[in-house]
C-alpha positions as CSV (number, residue, x, y, z in Angstrom):
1,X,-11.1,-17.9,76.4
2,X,-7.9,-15.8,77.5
3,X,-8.2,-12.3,78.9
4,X,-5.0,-10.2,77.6
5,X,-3.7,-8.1,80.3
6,X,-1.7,-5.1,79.0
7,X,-0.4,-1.7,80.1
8,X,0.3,1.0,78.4
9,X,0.6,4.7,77.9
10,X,-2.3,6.3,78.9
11,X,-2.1,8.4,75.6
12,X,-1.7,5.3,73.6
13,X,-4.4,3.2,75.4
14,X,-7.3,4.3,73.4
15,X,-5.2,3.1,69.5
16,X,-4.6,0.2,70.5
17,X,-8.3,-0.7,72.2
18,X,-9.3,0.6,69.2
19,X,-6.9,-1.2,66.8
20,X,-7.6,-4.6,68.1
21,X,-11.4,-4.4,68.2
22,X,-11.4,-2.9,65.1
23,X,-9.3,-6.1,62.8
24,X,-11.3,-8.6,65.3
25,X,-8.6,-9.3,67.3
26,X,-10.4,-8.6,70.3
27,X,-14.3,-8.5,70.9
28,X,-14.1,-5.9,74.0
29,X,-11.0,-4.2,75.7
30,X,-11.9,-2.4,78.9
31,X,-9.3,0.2,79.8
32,X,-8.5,1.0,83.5
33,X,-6.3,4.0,84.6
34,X,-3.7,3.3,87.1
35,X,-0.6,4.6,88.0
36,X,3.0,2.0,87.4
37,X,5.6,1.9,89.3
38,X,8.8,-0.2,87.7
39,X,12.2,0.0,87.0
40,X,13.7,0.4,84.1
41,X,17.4,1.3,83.1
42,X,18.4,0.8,86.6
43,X,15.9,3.7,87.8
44,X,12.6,4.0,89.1
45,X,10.1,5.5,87.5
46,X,6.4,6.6,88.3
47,X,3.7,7.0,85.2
48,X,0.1,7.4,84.7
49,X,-1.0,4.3,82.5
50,X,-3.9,2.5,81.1
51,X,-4.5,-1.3,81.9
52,X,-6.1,-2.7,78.6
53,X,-8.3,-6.0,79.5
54,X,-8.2,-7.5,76.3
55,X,-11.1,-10.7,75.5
56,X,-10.1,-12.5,72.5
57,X,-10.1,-16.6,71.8
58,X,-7.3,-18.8,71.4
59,X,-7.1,-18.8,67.8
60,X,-6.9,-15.1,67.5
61,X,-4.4,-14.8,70.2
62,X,-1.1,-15.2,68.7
63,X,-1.8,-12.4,66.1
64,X,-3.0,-10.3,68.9
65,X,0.1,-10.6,70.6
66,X,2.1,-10.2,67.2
67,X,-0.3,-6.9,66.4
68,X,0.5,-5.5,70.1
69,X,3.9,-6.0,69.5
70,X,4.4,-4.2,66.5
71,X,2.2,-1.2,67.6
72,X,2.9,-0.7,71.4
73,X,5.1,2.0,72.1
74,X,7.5,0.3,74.9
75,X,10.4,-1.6,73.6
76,X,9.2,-4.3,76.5
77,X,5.5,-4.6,76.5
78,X,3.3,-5.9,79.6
79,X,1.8,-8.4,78.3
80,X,0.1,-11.4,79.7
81,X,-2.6,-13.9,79.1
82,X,-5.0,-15.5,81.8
83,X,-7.1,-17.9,81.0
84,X,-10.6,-18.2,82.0
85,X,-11.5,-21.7,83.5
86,X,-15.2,-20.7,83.7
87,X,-17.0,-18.0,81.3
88,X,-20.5,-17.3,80.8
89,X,-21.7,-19.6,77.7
90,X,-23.0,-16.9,75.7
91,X,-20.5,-13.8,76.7
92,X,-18.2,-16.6,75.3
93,X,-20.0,-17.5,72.2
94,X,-20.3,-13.3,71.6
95,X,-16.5,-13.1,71.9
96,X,-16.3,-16.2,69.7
97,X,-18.9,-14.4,66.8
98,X,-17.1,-11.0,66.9
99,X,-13.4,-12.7,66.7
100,X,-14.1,-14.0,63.7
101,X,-11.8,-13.5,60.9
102,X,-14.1,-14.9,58.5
């Protein structure tokens, strides 16, 4: 089961945890607030954003990423997959169920 780590706006955090979970993209997305530091355009810059912890399974994950793409507001989105070597059988099987496209 991967785990989608993404950052974003703070002001666009709450669409997008929303969007995914809503089209079963996602079964949960926990949002964290933390503050980035980053270049970009050869200057540094300092911003208040959201880190979106995104569970979804590995069949949903391509259109997740596709989805995230088309939506996020940065024209270079954070985004990065771990994948979980050990998960909890039936937190997996509930992300599993609530994925489902069906």
């Amino acid at each position: 089961m991967p785990t989608v780590y993404v950052t974003a706006p703070s002001e666009d955090a709450e669409r997008l945890a929303e969007l995914v979970v809503e089209s079963r993209l996602a079964a949960c997305v926990n949002r964290v607030p933390t503050q980035s530091t980053y270049r970009w355009d050869g200057e540094i810059h300092h911003d208040e954003e959201t880190i979106l912890l995104i569970k979804t399974t590995g069949e949903r994950y391509d259109e997740l990423v596709s989805r995230l793409l088309e939506e996020h507001p940065h024209d270079v989105p954070c985004i990065e997959r771990f994948d979980a070597d050990d998960i909890e059988e039936a937190f997996g099987q509930w992300i599993t169920d609530v994925t489902d496209a069906r």
